[in-house]
C-alpha positions as CSV (number, residue, x, y, z in Angstrom):
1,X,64.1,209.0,-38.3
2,X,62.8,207.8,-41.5
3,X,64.9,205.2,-41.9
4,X,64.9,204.1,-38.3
5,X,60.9,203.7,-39.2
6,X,61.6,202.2,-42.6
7,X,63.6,199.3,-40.7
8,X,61.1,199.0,-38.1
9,X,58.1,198.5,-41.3
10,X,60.8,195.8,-42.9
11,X,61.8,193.6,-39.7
12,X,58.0,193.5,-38.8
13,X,57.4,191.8,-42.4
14,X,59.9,190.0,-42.7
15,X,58.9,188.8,-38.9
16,X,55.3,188.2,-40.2
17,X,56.4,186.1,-43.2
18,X,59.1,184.1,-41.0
19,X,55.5,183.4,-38.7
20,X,53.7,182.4,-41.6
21,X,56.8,180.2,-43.4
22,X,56.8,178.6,-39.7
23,X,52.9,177.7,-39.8
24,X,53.5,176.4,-43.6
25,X,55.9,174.4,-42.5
26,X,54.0,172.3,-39.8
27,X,51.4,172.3,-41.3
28,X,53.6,170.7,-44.2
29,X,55.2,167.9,-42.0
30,X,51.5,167.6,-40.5
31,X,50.8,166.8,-44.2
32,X,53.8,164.8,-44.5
33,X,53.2,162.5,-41.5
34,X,49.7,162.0,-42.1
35,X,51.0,160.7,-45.8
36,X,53.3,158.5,-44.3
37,X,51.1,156.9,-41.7
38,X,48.6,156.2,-44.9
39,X,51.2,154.4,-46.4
40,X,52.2,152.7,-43.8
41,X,48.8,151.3,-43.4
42,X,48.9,150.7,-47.0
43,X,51.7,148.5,-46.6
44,X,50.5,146.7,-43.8
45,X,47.0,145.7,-45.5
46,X,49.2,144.5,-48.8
47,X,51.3,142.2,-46.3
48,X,48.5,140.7,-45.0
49,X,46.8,140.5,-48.2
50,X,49.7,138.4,-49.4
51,X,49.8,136.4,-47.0
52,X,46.3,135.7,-47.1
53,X,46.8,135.1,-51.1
54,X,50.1,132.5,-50.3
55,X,47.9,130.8,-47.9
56,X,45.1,130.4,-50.1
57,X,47.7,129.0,-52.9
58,X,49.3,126.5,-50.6
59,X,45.7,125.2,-49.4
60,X,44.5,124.4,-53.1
61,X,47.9,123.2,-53.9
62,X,47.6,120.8,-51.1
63,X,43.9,120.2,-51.9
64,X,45.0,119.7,-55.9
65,X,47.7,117.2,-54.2
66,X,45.3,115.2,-52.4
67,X,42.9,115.0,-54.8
68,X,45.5,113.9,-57.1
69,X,47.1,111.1,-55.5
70,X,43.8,109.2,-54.3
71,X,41.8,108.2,-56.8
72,X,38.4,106.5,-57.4
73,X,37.2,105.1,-60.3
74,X,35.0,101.7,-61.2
75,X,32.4,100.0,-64.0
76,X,29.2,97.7,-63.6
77,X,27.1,96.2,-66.3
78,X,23.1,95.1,-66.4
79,X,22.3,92.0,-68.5
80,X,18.8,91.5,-70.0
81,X,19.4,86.9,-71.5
82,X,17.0,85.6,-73.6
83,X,18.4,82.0,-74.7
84,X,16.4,79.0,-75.6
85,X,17.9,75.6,-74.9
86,X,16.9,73.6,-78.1
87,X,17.4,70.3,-76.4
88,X,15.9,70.8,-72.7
89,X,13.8,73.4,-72.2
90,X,14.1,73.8,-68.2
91,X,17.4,75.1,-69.0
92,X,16.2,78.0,-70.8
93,X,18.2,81.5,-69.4
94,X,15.6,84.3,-69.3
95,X,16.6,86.5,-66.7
96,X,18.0,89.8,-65.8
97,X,21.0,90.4,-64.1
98,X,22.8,93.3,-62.4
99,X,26.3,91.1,-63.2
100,X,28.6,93.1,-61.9
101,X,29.0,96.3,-59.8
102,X,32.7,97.2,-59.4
103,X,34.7,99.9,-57.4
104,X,38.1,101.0,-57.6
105,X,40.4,102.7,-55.5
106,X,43.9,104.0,-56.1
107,X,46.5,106.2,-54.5
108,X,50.0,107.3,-55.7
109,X,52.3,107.4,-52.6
110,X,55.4,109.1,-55.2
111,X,55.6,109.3,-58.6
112,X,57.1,105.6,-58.6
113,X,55.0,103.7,-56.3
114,X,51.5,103.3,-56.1
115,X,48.4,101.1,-55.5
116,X,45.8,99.8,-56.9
117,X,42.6,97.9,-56.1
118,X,39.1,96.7,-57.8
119,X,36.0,95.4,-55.1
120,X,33.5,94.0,-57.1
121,X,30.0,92.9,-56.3
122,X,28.2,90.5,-58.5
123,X,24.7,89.2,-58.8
124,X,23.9,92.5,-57.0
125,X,23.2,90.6,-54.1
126,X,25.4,88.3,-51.7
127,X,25.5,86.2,-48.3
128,X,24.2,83.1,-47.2
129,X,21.6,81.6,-49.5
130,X,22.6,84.3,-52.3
131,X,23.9,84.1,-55.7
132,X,26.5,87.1,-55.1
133,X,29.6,87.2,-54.0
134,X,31.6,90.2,-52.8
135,X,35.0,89.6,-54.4
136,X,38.2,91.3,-54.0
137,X,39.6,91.3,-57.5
138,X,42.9,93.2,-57.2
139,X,44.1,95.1,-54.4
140,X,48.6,95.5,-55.2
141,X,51.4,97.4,-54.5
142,X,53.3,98.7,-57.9
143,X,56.6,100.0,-57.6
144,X,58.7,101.5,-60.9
145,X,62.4,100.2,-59.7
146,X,63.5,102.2,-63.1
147,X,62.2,103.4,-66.9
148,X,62.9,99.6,-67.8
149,X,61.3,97.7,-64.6
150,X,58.3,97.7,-62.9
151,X,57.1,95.3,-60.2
152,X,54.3,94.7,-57.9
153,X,53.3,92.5,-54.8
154,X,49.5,91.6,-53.8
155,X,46.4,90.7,-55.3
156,X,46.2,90.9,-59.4
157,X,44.9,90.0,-62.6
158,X,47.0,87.1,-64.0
159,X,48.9,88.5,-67.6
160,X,46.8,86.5,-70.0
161,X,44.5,87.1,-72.7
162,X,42.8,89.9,-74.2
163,X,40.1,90.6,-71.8
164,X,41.7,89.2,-68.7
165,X,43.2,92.6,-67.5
166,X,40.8,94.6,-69.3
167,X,37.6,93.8,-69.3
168,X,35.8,97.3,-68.6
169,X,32.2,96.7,-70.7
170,X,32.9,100.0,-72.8
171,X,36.4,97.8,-73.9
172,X,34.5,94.6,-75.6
173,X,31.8,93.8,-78.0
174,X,29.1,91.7,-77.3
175,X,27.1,92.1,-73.9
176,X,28.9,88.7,-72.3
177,X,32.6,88.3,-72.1
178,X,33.7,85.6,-74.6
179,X,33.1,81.5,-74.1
180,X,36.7,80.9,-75.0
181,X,38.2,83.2,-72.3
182,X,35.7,82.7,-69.7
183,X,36.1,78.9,-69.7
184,X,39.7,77.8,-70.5
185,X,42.1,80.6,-69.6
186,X,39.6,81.1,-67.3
187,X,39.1,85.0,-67.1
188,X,38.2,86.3,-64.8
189,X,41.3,85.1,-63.0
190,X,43.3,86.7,-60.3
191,X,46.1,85.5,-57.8
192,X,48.8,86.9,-55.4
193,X,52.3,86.8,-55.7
194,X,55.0,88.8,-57.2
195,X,55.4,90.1,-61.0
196,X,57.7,91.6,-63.1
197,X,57.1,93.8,-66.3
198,X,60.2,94.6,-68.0
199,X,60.3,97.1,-70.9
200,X,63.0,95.5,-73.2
201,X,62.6,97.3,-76.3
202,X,60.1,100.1,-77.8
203,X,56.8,98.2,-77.9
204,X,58.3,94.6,-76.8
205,X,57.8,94.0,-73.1
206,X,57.9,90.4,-70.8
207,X,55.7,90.0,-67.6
208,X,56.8,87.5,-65.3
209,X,54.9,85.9,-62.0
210,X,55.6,83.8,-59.3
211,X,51.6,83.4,-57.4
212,X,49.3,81.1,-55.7
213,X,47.8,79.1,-58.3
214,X,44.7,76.9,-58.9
215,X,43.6,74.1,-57.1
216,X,40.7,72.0,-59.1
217,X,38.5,68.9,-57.4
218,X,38.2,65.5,-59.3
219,X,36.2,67.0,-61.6
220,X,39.6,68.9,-62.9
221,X,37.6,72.0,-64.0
222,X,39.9,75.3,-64.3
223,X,37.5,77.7,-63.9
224,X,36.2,75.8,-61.0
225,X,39.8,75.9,-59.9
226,X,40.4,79.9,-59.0
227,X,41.0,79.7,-55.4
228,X,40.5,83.8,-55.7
229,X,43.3,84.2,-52.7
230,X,40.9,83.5,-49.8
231,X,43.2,81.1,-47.6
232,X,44.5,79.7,-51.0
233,X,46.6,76.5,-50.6
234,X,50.2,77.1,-52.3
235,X,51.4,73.4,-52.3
236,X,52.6,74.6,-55.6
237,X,52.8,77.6,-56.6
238,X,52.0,79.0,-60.5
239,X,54.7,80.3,-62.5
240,X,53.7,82.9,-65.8
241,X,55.6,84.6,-68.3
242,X,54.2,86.6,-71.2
243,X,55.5,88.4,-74.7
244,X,53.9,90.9,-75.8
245,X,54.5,93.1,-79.1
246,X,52.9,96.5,-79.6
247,X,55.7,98.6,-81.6
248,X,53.4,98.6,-84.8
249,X,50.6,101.2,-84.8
250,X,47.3,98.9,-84.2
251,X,48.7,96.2,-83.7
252,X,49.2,94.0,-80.6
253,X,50.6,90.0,-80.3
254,X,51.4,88.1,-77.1
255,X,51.6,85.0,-75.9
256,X,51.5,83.6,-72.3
257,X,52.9,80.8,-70.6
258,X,52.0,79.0,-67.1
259,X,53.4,75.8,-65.7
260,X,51.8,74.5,-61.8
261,X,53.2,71.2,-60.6
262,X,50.6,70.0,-59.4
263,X,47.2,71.5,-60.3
264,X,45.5,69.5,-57.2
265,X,47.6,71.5,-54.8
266,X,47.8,68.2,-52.8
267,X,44.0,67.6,-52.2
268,X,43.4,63.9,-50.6
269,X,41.6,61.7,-53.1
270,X,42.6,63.1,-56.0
271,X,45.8,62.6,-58.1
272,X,48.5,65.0,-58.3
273,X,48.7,66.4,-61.8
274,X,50.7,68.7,-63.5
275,X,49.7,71.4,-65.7
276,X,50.6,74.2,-68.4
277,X,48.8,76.4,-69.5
278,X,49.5,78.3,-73.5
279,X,47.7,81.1,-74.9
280,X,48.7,83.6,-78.1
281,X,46.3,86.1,-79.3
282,X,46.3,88.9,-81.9
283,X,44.8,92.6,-82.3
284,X,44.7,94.9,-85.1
285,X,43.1,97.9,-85.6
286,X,43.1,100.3,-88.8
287,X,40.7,102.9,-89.1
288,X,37.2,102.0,-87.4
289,X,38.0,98.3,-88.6
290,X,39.6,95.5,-85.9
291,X,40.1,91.8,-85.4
292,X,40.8,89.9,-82.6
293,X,42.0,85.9,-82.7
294,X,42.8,83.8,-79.8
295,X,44.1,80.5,-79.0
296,X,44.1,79.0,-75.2
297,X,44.8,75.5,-74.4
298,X,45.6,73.5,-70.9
299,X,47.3,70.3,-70.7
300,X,46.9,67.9,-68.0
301,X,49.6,65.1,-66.8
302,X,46.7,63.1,-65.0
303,X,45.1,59.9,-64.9
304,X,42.1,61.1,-63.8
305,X,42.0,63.9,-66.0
306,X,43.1,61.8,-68.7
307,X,40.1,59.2,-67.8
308,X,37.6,62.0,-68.1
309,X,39.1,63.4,-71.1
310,X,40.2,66.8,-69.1
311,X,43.6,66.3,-70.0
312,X,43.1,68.4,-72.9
313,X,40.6,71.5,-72.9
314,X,41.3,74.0,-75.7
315,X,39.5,77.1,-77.2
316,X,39.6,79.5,-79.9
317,X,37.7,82.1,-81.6
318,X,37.7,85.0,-84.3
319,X,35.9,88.3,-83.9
320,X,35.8,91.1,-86.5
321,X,34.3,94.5,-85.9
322,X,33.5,97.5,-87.5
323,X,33.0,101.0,-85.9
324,X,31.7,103.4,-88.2
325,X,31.8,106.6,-85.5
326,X,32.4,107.9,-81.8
327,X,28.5,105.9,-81.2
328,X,27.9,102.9,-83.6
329,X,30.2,99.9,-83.9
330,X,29.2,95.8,-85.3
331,X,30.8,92.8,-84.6
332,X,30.5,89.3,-85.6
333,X,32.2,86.2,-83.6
334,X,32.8,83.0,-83.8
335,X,34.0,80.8,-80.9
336,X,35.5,77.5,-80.1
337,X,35.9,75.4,-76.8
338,X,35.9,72.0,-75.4
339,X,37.1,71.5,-71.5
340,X,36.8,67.4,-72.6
341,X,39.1,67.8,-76.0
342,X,41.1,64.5,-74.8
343,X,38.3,61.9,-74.9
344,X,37.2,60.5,-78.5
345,X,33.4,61.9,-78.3
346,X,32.7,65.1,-79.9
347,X,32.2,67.1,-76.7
348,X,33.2,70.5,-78.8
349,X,30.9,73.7,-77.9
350,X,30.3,76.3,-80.9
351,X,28.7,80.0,-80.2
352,X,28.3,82.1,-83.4
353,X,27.4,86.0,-82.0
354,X,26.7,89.7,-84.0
355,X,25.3,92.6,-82.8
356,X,25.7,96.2,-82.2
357,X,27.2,98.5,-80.0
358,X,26.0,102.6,-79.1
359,X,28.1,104.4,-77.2
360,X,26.2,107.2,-75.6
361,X,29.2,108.4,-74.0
362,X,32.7,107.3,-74.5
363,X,32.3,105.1,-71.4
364,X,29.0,104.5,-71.1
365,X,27.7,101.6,-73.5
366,X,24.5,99.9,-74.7
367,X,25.0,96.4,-76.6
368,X,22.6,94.1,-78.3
369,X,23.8,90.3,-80.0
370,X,22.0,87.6,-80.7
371,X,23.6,83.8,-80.2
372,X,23.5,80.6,-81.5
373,X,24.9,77.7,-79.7
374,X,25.8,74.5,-81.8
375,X,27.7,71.5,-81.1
376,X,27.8,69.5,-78.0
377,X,24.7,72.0,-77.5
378,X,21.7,73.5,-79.0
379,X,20.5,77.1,-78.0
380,X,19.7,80.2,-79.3
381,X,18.7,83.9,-78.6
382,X,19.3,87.2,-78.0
383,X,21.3,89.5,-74.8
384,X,20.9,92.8,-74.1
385,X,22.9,94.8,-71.8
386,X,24.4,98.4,-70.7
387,X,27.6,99.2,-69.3
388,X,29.6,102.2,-67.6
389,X,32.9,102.9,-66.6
390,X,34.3,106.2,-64.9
């Protein structure tokens, strides 16, 4: 009897703990399933919250794309001139000028091929009865065919001279661009066609160009001659080649050549003439001291030109400069020119200019110089001006 009871006491708790191990356990897997929905939830929100992160990453990469490949950029200069003219005083230049407002834009379609352009405003003002002009300065395909090669096709800068191709007024001393360039090579000068840069050696490299060229009147004046590619007549077109030779630290030679068969470009009443065009210039730099030397000359197979003594024009000049920090730079120049060098009379102009430049920002500029004009003229005075580029 006893043990029959004693049986009966274990089965009913071993029956009671099997009841409770049963309870533990659903509750357990209750536990269990609960945890496993969390993570699943958990999982889900880090999905989407990587998705959300790679989409966010491929938007500002594509942004950070865009903005790279287009570009916009461009430079203006104000002009304050304050020039006496010694031997007729109605021809006195006192007068402020907004000279030039320029834009540019750029895009990279692949790292080998891009454009470029410049749209330039001058005289702040332009249209009928105005002295601006809205000008369209460069506006070219350049493609790199490989490390040595480069070409391009459109609107550009012709490869002449020092400030021809860069001529930014944070670049130059002096608050106008120089006599010599301005009036013989004659900067600033721009055609379209085809070129050719070619990379031969560490800092040697030749630029060749087939473009329209100029087309002068009987007065056979070349900077009167830029046809600026707006319908330009190509009679005869204007074939370039330049040298130049950086591979010394600070240092920079070139020289250019053009030949045009016939600088009239056909234009009735006036006598075909042929032309060529030399230039050779030097830069060197070492420290915060520089010096720049040019020589330009154009000569003219013309009887006309020859009877007006334009079969000849030719210009030089010398300017040393000193920069003594990031702000404060001098300069002193002396310039050369005569677009009548083939007659007998002494038709040779002479500009003498120093002054100063501050740099308030790396591109931003303010420049003071006084001039003195002698020669074939008489003046004197002082330019002030300010100038940006970004």
């Amino acid at each position: 009897m006893k043990k029959t009871l004693l049986a009966s006491a274990l089965l009913g708790v071993f029956a009671s703990h099997t009841a409770i191990a049963a309870d533990d356990t659903a509750e357990l897997r209750k536990v269990i399933e609960q945890q496993q929905q969390v993570l699943k939830d958990l999982e889900k929100r880090l999905e989407e919250t990587e998705k959300r992160v790679e989409q966010t990453a491929d938007a500002a990469e594509a942004n950070a794309s865009a903005k790279s490949a287009t570009t916009i950029g461009g430079y203006g200069e104000l002009h304050y001139n304050n020039i006496d003219n010694n031997l007729d005083h109605s021809k006195d230049k006192k007068e402020m000028d907004f000279h030039r407002f320029v834009l540019f834009f750029g895009h990279e379609f692949t790292k080998g091929t891009r454009f470029f352009s410049e749209l330039e405003l001058e005289h702040s003002l332009s249209g009928e009865g105005k002295k601006g002009e809205v000008e369209l300065e460069q506006a070219y395909i350049e493609h790199d065919i490989n490390q040595s090669l480069t070409g391009k096709a459109g609107l550009f800068l012709m490869p002449v001279g020092i400030i021809n191709e860069t001529h930014e007024p944070d670049t130059f001393y002096g608050v106008e661009r120089n006599p010599v360039e301005s009036n013989i090579i004659p900067a600033t000068w721009w055609e379209g066609g085809l070129a050719l840069n070619i990379k031969a050696a560490p800092g040697l490299a030749f630029d060749t160009a087939v473009t329209s060229g100029l087309s002068v009147d009987a007065s056979y004046s070349i900077r009167g001659g830029r046809q600026k590619v707006s319908y330009a007549k190509t009679d005869d077109l204007a074939y370039t080649g330049r040298v130049k030779y950086t591979g010394v630290p600070g240092l920079e030679l070139a020289a250019s050549a053009l030949y045009q068969t016939d600088l009239t470009q056909g234009k009735d009443g006036v006598d075909e003439a042929s032309a060529t065009m030399l230039e050779a210039h030097g830069i060197y730099s070492i420290g915060g001291f520089s010096i720049k030397a040019l020589y330009a000359q154009w000569e003219i197979d013309g009887k006309e030109a020859e009877a007006l003594g334009r079969d000849s024009q030719t210009g030089w000049y010398i300017e040393p400069a000193y920069r003594f920090n990031e702000q404060f730079g001098i300069f002193a120049r002396y310039n050369e020119w005569d677009t009548e060098a083939g007659n007998d009379a002494d038709t040779t102009k002479k500009m003498t200019n120093f002054g100063i430049n501050y740099w308030l920002h790396e591109h931003v500029v303010f420049k003071a110089d006084y001039e003195k004009q002698s020669g074939a003229v008489d003046a004197d005075g002082f330019n002030l001006g300010v100038g940006y580029q970004f």
